[in-house]
C-alpha positions as CSV (number, residue, x, y, z in Angstrom):
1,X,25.8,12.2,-22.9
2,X,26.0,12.3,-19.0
3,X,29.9,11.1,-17.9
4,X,29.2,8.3,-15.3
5,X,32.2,7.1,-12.9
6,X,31.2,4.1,-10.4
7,X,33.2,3.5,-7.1
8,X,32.7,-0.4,-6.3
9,X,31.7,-2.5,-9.3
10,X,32.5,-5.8,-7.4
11,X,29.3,-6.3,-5.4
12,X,25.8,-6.6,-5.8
13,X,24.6,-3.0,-6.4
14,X,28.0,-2.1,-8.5
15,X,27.0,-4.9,-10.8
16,X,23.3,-3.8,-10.9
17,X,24.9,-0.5,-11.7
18,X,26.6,-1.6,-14.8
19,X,23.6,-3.8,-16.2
20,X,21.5,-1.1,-15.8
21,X,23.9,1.7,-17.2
22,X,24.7,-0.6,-19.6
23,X,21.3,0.5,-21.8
24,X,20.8,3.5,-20.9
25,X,20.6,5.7,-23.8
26,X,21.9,9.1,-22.3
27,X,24.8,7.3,-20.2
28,X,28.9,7.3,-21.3
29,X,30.7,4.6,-18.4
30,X,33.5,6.3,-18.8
31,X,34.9,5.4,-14.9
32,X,35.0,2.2,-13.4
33,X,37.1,2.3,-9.5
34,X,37.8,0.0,-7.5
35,X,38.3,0.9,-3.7
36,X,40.7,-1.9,-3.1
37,X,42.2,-2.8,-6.6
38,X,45.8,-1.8,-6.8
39,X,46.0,-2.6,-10.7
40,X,43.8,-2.4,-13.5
41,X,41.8,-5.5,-14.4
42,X,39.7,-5.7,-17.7
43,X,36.0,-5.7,-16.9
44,X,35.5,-8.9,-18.6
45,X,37.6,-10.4,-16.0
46,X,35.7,-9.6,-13.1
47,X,31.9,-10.2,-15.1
48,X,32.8,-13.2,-17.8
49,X,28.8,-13.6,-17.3
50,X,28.5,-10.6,-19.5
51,X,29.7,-11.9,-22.3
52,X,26.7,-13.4,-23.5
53,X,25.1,-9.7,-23.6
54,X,25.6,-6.9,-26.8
55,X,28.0,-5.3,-24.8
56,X,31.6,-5.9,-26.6
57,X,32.8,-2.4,-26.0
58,X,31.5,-1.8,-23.0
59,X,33.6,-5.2,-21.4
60,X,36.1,-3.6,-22.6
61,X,36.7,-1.0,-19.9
62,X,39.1,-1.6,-17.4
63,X,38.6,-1.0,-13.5
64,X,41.1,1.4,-12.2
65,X,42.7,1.5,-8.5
66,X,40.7,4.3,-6.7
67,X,41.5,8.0,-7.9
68,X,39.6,11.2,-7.4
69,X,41.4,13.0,-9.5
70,X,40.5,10.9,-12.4
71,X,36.7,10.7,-11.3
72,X,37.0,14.6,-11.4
73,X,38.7,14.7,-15.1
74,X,36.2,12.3,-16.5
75,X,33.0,12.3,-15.0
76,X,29.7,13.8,-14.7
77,X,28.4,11.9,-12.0
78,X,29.7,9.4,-9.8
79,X,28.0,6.3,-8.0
80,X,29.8,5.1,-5.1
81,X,28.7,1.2,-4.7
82,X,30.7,0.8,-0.9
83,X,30.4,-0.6,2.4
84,X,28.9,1.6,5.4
85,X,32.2,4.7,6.2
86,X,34.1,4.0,3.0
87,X,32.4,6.6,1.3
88,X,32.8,9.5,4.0
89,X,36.4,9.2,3.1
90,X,35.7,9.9,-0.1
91,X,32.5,12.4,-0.5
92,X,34.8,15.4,0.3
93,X,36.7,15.6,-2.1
94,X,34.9,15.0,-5.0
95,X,32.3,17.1,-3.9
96,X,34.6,19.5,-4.0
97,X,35.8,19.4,-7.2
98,X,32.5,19.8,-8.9
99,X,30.8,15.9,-9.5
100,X,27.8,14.6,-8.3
101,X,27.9,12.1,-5.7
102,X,24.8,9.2,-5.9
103,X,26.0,7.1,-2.5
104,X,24.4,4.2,-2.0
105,X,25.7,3.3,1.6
106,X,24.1,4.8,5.0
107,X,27.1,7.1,5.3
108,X,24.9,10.8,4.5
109,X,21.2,9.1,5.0
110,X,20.8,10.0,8.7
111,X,20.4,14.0,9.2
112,X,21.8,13.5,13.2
113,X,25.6,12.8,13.1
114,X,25.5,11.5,16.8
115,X,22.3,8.8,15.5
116,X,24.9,7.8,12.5
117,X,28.1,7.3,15.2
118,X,25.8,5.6,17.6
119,X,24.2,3.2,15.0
120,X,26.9,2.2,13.2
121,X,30.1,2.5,15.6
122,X,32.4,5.1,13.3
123,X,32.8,8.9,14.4
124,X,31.5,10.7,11.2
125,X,34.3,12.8,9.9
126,X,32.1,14.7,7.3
127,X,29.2,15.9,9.1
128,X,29.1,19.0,7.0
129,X,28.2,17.3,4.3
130,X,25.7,16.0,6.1
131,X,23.8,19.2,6.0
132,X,24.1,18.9,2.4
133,X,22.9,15.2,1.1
134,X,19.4,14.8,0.4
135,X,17.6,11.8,1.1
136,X,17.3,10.1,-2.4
137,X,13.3,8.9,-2.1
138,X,12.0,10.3,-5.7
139,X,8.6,9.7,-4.8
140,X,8.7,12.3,-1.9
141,X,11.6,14.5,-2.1
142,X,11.8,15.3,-6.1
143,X,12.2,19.0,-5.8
144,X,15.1,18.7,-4.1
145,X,16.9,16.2,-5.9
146,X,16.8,18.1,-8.5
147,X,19.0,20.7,-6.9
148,X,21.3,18.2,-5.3
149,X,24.9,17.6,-5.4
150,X,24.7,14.9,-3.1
151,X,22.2,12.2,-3.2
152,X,21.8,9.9,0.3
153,X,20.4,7.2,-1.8
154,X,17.5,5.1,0.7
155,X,18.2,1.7,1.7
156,X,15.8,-1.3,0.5
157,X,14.3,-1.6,3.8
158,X,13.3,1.7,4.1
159,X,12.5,1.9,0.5
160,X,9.8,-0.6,0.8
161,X,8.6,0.7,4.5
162,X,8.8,4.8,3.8
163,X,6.5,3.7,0.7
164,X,4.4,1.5,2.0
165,X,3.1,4.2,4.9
166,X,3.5,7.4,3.2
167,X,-0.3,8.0,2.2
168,X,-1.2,6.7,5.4
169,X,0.6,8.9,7.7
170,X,0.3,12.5,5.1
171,X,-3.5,11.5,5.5
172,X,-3.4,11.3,9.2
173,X,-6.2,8.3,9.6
174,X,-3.5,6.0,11.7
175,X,-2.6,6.0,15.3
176,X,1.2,5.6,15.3
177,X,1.9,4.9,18.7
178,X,2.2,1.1,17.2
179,X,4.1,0.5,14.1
180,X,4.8,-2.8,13.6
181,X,6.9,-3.9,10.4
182,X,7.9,-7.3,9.6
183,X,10.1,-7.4,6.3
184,X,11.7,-10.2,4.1
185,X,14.7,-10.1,1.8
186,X,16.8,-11.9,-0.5
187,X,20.1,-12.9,0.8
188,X,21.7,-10.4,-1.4
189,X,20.5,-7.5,0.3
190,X,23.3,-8.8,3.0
191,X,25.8,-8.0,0.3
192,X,28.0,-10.4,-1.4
193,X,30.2,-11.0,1.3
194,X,27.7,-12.7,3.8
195,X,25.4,-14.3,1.6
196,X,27.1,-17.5,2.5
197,X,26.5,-16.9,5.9
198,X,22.7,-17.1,5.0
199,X,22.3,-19.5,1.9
200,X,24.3,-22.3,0.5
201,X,21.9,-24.6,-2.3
202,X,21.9,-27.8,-0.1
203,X,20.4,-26.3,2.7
204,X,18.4,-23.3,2.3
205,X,17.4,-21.1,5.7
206,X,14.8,-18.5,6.5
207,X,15.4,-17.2,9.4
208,X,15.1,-13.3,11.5
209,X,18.2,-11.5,12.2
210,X,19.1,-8.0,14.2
211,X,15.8,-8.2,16.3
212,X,14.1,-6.6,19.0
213,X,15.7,-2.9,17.6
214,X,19.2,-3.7,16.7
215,X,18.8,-3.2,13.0
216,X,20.7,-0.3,11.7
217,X,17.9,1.2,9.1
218,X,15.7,1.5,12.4
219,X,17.1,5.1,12.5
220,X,16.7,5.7,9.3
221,X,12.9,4.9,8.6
222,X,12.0,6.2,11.8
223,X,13.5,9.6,10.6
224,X,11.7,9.4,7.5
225,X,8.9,8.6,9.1
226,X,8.8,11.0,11.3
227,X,8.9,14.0,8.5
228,X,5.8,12.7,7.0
229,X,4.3,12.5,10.4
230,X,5.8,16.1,11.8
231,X,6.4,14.2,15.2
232,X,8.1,12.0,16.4
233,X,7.6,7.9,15.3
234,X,8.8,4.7,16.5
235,X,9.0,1.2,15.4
236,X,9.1,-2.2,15.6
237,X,11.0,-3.7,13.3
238,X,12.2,-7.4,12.5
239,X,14.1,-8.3,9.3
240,X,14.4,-12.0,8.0
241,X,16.4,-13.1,5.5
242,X,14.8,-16.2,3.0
243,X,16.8,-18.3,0.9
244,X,16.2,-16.2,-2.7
245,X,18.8,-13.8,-4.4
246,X,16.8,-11.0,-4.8
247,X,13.4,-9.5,-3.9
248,X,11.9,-8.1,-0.7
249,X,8.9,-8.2,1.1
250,X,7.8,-5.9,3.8
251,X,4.9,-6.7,6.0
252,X,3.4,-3.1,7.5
253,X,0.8,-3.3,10.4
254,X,-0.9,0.0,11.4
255,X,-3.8,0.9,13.9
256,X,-6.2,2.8,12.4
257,X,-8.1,5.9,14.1
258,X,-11.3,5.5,12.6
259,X,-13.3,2.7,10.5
260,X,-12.0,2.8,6.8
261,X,-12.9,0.5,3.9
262,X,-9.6,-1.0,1.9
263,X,-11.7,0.7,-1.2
264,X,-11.1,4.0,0.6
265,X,-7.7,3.5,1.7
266,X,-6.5,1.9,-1.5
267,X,-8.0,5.2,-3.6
268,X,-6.4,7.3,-1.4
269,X,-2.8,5.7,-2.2
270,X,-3.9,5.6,-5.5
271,X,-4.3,9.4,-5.6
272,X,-1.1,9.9,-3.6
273,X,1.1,8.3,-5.9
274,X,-1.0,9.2,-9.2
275,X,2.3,10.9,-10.5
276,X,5.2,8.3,-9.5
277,X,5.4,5.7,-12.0
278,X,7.4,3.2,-9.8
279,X,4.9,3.0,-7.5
280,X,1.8,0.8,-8.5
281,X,-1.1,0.4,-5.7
282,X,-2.9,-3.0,-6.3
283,X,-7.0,-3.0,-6.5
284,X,-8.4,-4.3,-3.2
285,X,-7.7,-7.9,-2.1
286,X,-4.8,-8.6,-4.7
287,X,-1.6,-9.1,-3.0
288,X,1.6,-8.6,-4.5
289,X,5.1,-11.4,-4.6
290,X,8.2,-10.4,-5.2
291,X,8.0,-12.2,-8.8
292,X,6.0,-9.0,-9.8
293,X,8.9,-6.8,-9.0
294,X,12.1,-8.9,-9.8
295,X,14.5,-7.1,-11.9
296,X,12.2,-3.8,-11.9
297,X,12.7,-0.7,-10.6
298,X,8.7,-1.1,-9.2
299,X,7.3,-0.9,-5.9
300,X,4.0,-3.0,-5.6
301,X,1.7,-2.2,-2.7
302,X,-1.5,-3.9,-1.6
303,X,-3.2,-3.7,1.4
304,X,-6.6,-5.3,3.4
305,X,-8.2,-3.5,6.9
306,X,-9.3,-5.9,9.1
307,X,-12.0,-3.7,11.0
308,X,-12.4,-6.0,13.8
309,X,-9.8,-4.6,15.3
310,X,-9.0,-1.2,13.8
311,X,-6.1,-2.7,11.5
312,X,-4.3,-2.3,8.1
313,X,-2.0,-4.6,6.7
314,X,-0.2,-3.2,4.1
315,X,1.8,-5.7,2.0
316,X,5.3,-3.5,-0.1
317,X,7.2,-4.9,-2.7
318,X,10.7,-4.5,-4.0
319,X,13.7,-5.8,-5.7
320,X,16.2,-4.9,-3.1
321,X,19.0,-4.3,-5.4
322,X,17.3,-2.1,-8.1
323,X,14.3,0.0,-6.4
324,X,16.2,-1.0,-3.2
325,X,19.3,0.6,-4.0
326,X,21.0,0.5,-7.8
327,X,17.3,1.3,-10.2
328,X,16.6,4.3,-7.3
329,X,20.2,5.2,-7.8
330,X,19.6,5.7,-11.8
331,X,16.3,7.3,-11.0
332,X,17.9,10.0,-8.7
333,X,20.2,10.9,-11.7
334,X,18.0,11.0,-14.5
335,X,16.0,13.6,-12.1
336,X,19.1,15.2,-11.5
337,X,20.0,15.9,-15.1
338,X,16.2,16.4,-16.0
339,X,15.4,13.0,-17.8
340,X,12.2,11.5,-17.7
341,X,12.6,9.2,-14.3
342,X,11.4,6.5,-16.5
343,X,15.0,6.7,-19.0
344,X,17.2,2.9,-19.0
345,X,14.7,1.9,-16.1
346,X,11.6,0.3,-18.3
């Protein structure tokens, strides 16, 4: 059985974590941490919602005030569930003492320290580490996962986005002096904290947020991006937030360099992703919601060119909190150990 610790069990993706890890046949919880607890508390405590699940052992485990030393003496693996330069603090040291580190924050995602300090306002105290992480996208980067001690895993946005244009840009048929992306999410992909700031049940909001290039995973599918494309890429990219809990949408408009058929384009994606389970590529003219995806690991893609003008619309779907960050998280690990991806995921 693979020893798994998790660092933040309080918020979204920490409680994705534990539903997920909860049936996974090759997984022992056998740490629970919490950055700011400074006393145990009894799972069932925090999660009374689990009680109505087979899981009367498992609510028995307490969380535990933060301790590396533990995480080393009883853990495989760790996941660490935090907010943006928590986990910096922490990578270090664990690394160090021989665990895996699955961090599901920006923290190790961007491979330019001086990007990471400008986009999100912290000096980056662990840049060597940097060198290190590898940029947890299973679909694209599964060789070296494999080999990895530390996994930077992707954030939803750029989950949905990265997929959504791979074929297009390793096939070289789009001009990519114009990417335009327009993307949707549930209000938990704002974290438990400010989902009241977008959603309260008596008066529901859509509405965009961080436009006109303020967002912070700008940097981060641009980078991404720009690896598949061997130059450089730029985008434009505006997030909204709709009144749901969970799925995301992303809207992907590129300029193609010659006329293509959807038939061709959709075969194409087909073949590029003939191998990756978790992505399915919808047959021409069906669309996919985020009701396909819901509480999956998938990512839905469909797509329609509009030849009058030389376009593709490509049409990506997620659940934010399981493909989007907690389900990839699983994924990256069962690759790690050499598990089928597939394993406490279906």
């Amino acid at each position: 059985m693979i020893k798994v610790g998790i660092v933040g069990v309080t918020g979204y993706a920490g409680e994705e974590l534990l539903k997920i890890l909860s049936g996974h046949p090759n997984v022992k919880i056998t740490g629970l941490y919490g950055k700011s607890f400074l006393k145990e508390k009894y799972l069932k405590d925090i999660y009374p919602n689990f009680t109505s699940r087979n899981l009367k052992n498992f609510l028995k485990l307490k969380i535990e005030p933060l301790n590396t030393s533990k995480i080393a003496a009883n853990c495989d693996i760790v996941f660490l569930a935090l907010p943006h330069a928590i986990a910096i603090e922490l990578v270090p040291s664990i690394i160090k003492m021989g665990i895996k580190v699955i961090d599901l924050s920006a923290d190790f995602r961007l491979t330019n320290p001086e990007l990471y300090e400008k986009w999100y306002n912290i000096n980056h105290p662990a840049k060597e580490y940097i060198r290190q992480a590898v940029y947890g996208l299973p679909e694209l980067n599964v060789d070296r996962i494999k080999k990895a001690s530390l996994i930077a895993n992707p954030g939803c946005y750029p989950t949905s986005v990265i997929l959504g244009c791979a074929p297009a840009i390793k096939n070289g048929f789009v001009n990519l002096s114009e990417v335009i992306i327009d993307s949707k999410s549930g209000i938990s992909g704002a974290g438990r904290r400010s989902a009241n700031d977008y959603y309260d049940g008596e008066h529901p909001n859509f509405r965009a947020y961080k436009i006109a290039g303020s967002h912070r995973h700008i940097p981060e599918i641009e980078q991404e991006l720009s690896v598949l494309a061997n130059r450089n890429v730029m985008i434009s990219f505006t997030p909204h937030i709709m009144p749901v809990e969970r799925g995301m949408l992303s809207t992907i408009y590129l300029n193609l360099q010659k006329q293509l058929s959807t038939y061709t384009i959709v075969e194409i994606y087909k073949e590029f992703y003939k191998n990756n389970t978790f992505v399915q590529i919808l047959d021409e003219d069906i669309m996919p919601g985020i009701k396909d995806v819901v509480n999956t690991n998938y990512c839905k893609i469909g797509m329609k060119v509009d030849n009058r003008i030389k376009k593709l619309t490509i049409i990506s779907v997620i659940d934010n909190l399981v493909k989007g960050a907690s389900g990839q998280a699983i994924q990256n690990m069962n690759i790690i150990f050499g598990l089928p991806e597939t394993t406490g995921l279906m």
